[in-house]
Structure formats: structure tokens, C-alpha cells
N, C-alpha and C positions, 0 to 999 in steps of 0.2 A: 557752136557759137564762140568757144575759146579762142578757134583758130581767123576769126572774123579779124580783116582789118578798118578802122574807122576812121574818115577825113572830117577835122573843126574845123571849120570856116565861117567868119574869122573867129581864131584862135583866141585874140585875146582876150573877149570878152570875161568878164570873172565869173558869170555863170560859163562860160564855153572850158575854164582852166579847170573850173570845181569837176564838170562833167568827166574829162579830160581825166583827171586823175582817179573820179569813180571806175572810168574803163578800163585804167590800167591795171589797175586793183583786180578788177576783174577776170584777165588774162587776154584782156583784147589787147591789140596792136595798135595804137594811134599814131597819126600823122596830123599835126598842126599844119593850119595852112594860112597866109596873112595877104594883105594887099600892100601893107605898109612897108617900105624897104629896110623900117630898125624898126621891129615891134619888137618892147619891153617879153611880153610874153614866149619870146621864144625861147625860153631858159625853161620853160617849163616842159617844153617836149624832147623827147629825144631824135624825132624825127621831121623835118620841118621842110615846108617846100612854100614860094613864092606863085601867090595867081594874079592877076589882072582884075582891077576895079570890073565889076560885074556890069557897070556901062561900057568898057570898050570891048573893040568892034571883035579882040579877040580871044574874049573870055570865055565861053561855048567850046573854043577849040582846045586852050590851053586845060578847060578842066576838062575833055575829055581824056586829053595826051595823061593829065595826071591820073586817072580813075584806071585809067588802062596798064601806066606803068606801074602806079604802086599796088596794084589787085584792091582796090576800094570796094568794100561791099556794103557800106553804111555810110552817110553823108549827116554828121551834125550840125545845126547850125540855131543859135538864139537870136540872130537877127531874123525879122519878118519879111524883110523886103529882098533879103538873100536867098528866106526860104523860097519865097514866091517865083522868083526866076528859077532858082532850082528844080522845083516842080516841075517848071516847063520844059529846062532840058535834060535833065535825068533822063527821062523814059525815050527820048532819041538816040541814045548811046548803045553800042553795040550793046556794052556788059552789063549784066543787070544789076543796078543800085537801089536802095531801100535808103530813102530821105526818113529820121526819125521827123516825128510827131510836130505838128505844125508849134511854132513857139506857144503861141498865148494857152493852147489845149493844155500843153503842158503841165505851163504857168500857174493856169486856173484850178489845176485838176486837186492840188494841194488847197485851196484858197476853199475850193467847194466840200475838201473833207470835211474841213476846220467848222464852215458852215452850217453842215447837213452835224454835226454831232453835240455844235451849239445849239441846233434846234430842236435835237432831240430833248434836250434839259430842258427848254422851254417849254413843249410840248405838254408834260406835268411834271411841273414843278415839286420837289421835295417837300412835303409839310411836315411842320415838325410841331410837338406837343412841347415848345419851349415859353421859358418867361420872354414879356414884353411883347409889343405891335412890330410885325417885321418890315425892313425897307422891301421897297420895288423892287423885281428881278430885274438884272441888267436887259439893256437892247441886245437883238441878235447881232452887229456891228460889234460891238465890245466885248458880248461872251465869244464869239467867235478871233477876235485876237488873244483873247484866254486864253482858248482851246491852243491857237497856233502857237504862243510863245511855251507855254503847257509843252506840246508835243517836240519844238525845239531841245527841249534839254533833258540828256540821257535820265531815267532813275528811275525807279519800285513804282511811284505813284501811280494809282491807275484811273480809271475813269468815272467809277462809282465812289473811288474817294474825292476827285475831283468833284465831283456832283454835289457829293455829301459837304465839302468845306466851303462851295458857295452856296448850300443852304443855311449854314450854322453862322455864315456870315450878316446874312440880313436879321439875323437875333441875338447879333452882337453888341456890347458895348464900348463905349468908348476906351482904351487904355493902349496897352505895348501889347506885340506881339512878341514871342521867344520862343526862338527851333532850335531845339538840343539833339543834331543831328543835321549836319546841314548836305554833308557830300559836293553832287555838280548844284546842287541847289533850285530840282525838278519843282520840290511842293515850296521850296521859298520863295520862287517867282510867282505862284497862285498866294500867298500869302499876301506878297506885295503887292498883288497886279488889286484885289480886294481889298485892301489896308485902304489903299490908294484910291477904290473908285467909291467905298463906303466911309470916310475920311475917319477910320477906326483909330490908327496910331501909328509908332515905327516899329520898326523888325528889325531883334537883336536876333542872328543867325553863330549859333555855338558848336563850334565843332574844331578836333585838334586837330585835323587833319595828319593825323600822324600813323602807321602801319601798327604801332604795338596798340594804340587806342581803338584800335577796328577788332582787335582780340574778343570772340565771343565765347572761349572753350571749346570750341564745336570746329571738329580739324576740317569735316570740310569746307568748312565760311574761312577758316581762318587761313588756309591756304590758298582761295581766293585772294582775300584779302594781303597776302604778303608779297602777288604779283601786282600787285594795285599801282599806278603809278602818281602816290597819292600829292607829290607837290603840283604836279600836271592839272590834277584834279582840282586844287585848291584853285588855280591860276584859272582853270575854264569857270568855279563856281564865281570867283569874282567877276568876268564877262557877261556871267548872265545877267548880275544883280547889279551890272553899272548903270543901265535902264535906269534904275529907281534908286538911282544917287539921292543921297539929302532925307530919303524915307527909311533906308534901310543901312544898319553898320553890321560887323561880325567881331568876334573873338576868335579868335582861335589857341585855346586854350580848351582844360578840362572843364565841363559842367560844376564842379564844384569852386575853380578858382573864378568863373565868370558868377556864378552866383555870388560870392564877396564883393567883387568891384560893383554886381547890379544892385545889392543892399546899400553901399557904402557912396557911390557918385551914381548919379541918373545921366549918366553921359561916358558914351564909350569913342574912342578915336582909333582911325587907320586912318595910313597916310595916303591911301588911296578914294578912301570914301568921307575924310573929313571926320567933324564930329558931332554924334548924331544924340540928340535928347532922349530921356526917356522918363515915362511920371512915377514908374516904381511900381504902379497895380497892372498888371497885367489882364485882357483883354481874352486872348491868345495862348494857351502855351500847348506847344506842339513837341511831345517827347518821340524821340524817331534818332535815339543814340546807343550805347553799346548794350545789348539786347539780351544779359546775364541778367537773373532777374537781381541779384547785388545792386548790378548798374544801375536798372530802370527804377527797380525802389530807392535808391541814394536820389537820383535826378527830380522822382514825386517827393522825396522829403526836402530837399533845397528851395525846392520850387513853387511848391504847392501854396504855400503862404501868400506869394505874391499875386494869385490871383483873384481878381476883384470879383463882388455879386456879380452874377449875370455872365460873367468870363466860362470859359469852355479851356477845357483840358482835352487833347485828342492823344490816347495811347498808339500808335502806330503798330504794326504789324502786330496787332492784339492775337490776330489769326495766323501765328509763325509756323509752321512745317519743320523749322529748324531747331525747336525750341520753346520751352516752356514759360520763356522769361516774361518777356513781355503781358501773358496774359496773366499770370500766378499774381506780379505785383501790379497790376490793376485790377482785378479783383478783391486782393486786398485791401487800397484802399477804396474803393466803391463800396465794401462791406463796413469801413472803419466810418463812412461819412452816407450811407444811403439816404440819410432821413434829409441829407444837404444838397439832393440832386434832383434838379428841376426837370433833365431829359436826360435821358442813356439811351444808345444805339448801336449799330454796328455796321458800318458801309467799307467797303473796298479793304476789306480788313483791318479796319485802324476800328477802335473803338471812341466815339465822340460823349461824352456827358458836361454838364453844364450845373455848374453850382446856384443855387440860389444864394447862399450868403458867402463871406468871406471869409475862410477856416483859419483862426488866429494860431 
């Protein structure tokens, strides 16, 4: 398949460039191909040839001439009305060509995961032994764009946590969310996508994004972590979370310097997201930051105050492989405050429990 070469037409489309650069990645050969006599896109290929509008008389000819001289053995194309004539003359040509996958099959084929794994949620619902009457499961329509902006952004989170944080959501109260631990910002877009449709509160997203702050002690995370290309990182998590402007701000600072300014002002500012309110009881608090148990117990003592009756605390990678941390200081406190916890559980490795009163 390496030594395969592949014709876009038309080239420029921005699904046809994205395609385009997965192939080359790849090890395939691509050949852009346009109709237009100055198509912007052709800077993107290295190899590029002009066809004739697929209405004249001599388009048939011209792309055989081209399939023959450049050895084409794949024909790309995201328009439908391209595919369709293509269909037709493909298979008249001497050489044998392979038209990938009709557009919309494609298209859909993504759109129908996103669906079929929304429905499974549906299907039975998580019940949970928590305080309060809970809201209505979202429509399949709305969990299913979950799912899909969910599976858009790189990160840990996984499916059964997913599941789990839109259960623990409809037996939420009202207040702020905070993620001390944000990265590309995988479970802060399920925090916000839920904040948002359960009109819970906003989402302060804490994290330094900095290479020494990803330090766990543990040389092999942390050598991961010092190829990390963590401004990059920063720059994609803000894309994600521009969506839900006006819902959601970040810090980017240490959990300890954002807990002072969150004590001290209920309003945090970037110049990118404005500035975003918050009531001070927290809702929400999603610990998922540097995974020593040092860290994760400093982050439960900071923090832990500010969350309101009825508010949920979710320890993240409760269940680490790398590392003791995270579960030693939530166990901890779960034994310091058990007579205060209305549900404890364990999905997708994070550990969820839910205070009944407010720990002064």
C-alpha cells in the first residue's frame, strides 16, 4: 500500500487537503488535481496537475491521459457529483483504479459511531444511590454531539468515565465547576458541554501547563512528559474550549496560586476568553493534576472547602498503574469525612463521591 499513488480531485476542498496530508503521513504518493487555473491549495501538494470541469467534452480523456501517466491507483474525491461521474468512467480505463468510498458513507460513518455509542448510554442509564431528584437524560441528538466533540480532543478520558460524569451530572447542584488538571482539555469539554445543557455553572480549568509541573517522580511519565510539546498543548486546549466562551475561563498557574485568587475575587480573566464569574461554592471539582500523592493531597486540602452540599469531588486516575498517588490521598480523605458522603463509586478509573454537607 506504501508504494500506492493517489489522485484529490478537486484538491482543494479542506476535507480533500486534510485527507491529502493524512496520505502523506502515510507513505503514499499524492497528486493534487484542480479545475480552477489559480487554486489557493496548490501549495499544499507537492505534485499537482490541471483537469477540465468534469462537464467538458474533454474530461473522460484528459483524466485518463492523467491516470496512465502518473500510475494512479486510487482516486480521492469529497465532492459527490465528482464521485458520481467518476464511477462511471473509472472502470472504462485500461488501468485498474480503486475510487475510495462514496463521500457521504464516509461522512456518516463517523456521525453513526458517535450515535450508536450515545445510544448505548441511553440504553440503561447509570443510577446512582445519590441525594436529590435527578434531571432527565439528555436526547440521543445532544448526547451524540457529546460523544463527538468527546472523541475530537486527544486525552486519558475514557468512555465509562464519560458515562459516569453524565450520570453524576443530573444529581448535581447548582454552583462552579474546577479542573485542576486541564492538558488538551478532553474531560473539560464534557464538563462544559453538561455545565451548559444542565445550566449547572462555569468552569475554572487549572493547569500550568508547564514541563517541570507534569513531574510525577516516576522516570517513565516524566520522560514522556519532557518530550511534551506543552505550549502547543496549551494553544490546542484553548480551541477546544473557545466553543463555550463566556461559560468557561482558565488559569494557568499552580493549583495553589489559583486557589488564592478563587478565595480572594470570584472572577478570573484571559485575554482570550474575557472575564468569567464564579460564586465561590463549587458544584464540581474534578482533581486530574500532578499525581504524587504530595500533589493530589495539597490540591484536596485547597480545595476541598469550597465544595458546596450536594457538590461531587471526582479523583481521577483513582485506578493508576503508575502510581500510588492518586488513590492513597483519596482514600484518605474518604476515611477523614465518610460519615459526609452521600455516594462513592468507581467508573472509568476516576473515583466519584458526593458530599452531603459542606466540610468547613
Amino acid at each position: 500500500m506504501d508504494s500506492q499513488s493517489v489522485l484529490i480531485f478537486p484538491a482543494g476542498m479542506p476535507s480533500s487537503v486534510l485527507w491529502a496530508k493524512h496520505a502523506t503521513e502515510s507513505g503514499l504518493r499524492v497528486v493534487g488535481a484542480s479545475s480552477l487555473a489559480h487554486d489557493p491549495a496548490r501549495t499544499n501538494y507537492s505534485e499537482w496537475i490541471s483537469l477540465p470541469w468534469i462537464g467538458d467534452t474533454n474530461f473522460a480523456s484528459a483524466l485518463s491521459c492523467c491516470v496512465h501517466e502518473q500510475n494512479i491507483d486510487v482516486v480521492f474525491t469529497e465532492h459527490p457529483v465528482v464521485w458520481r461521474t467518476l464511477r462511471e468512467l473509472l472502470p472504462k480505463m485500461p488501468r485498474k483504479v480503486r475510487l475510495e468510498a462514496k463521500p457521504w458513507a464516509a461522512e456518516l460513518s463517523d456521525y453513526r459511531t458517535f450515535r450508536d455509542i450515545a445510544r448505548s448510554f441511553l440504553r440503561a442509564p447509570m443510577e446512582l444511590a445519590a441525594a436529590g431528584d435527578p434531571e432527565p437524560m439528555m436526547h440521543l441528538p445532544q448526547l451524540a454531539a457529546l460523544v463527538r466533540q468527546f472523541q475530537l480532543v486527544p486525552g486519558q478520558c475514557d468512555h465509562p468515565k464519560l458515562e459516569a460524569l453524565l450520570a453524576i451530572f443530573r444529581w448535581m447542584p447548582a454552583g462552579d465547576l474546577v479542573e485542576i488538571g486541564s492538558l488538551w482539555g478532553r474531560s473539560a469539554v464534557v464538563l462544559a458541554f453538561l455545565a451548559r445543557h444542565y445550566r449547572i455553572g462555569n468552569l475554572l480549568c487549572i493547569d500550568p501547563w508547564r514541563t517541570e509541573e507534569l513531574h510525577q517522580g516516576i522516570t517513565a511519565v516524566d520522560e514522556v512528559f519532557d518530550e511534551a510539546p506543552v505550549d502547543e498543548i496549551f494553544e490546542a486546549f484553548r480551541m477546544n474550549m473557545a466553543p463555550f466562551s463566556g461559560l468557561v475561563n482558565y488559569a494557568r498557574a499552580t493549583s495553589e496560586e489559583a486557589a488564592f485568587r478563587f478565595a480572594h475575587e470570584h472572577y478570573f480573566t484571559t485575554e482570550d476568553f474575557g472575564r468569567t464569574p464564579y460564586t465561590g461554592e463549587i458544584a464540581l471539582l474534578h482533581i486530574d493534576g500532578n499525581h504524587s500523592i504530595d500533589a493530589v493531597w495539597q490540591d484536596i486540602s485547597l480545595w476541598h472547602r469550597f465544595v458546596r452540599a450536594g457538590g461531587w469531588i471526582v479523583f481521577d486516575d483513582y485506578c493508576w498503574p503508575f502510581g500510588p498517588g492518586p488513590r492513597l490521598a483519596a482514600d484518605e480523605f474518604c476515611g477523614m469525612y465518610r460519615s459526609n458522603l452521600t455516594a462513592q463509586f468507581i467508573a472509568g478509573g476516576a473515583l466519584f463521591v458526593q458530599l452531603a454537607r459542606a466540610i468547613q
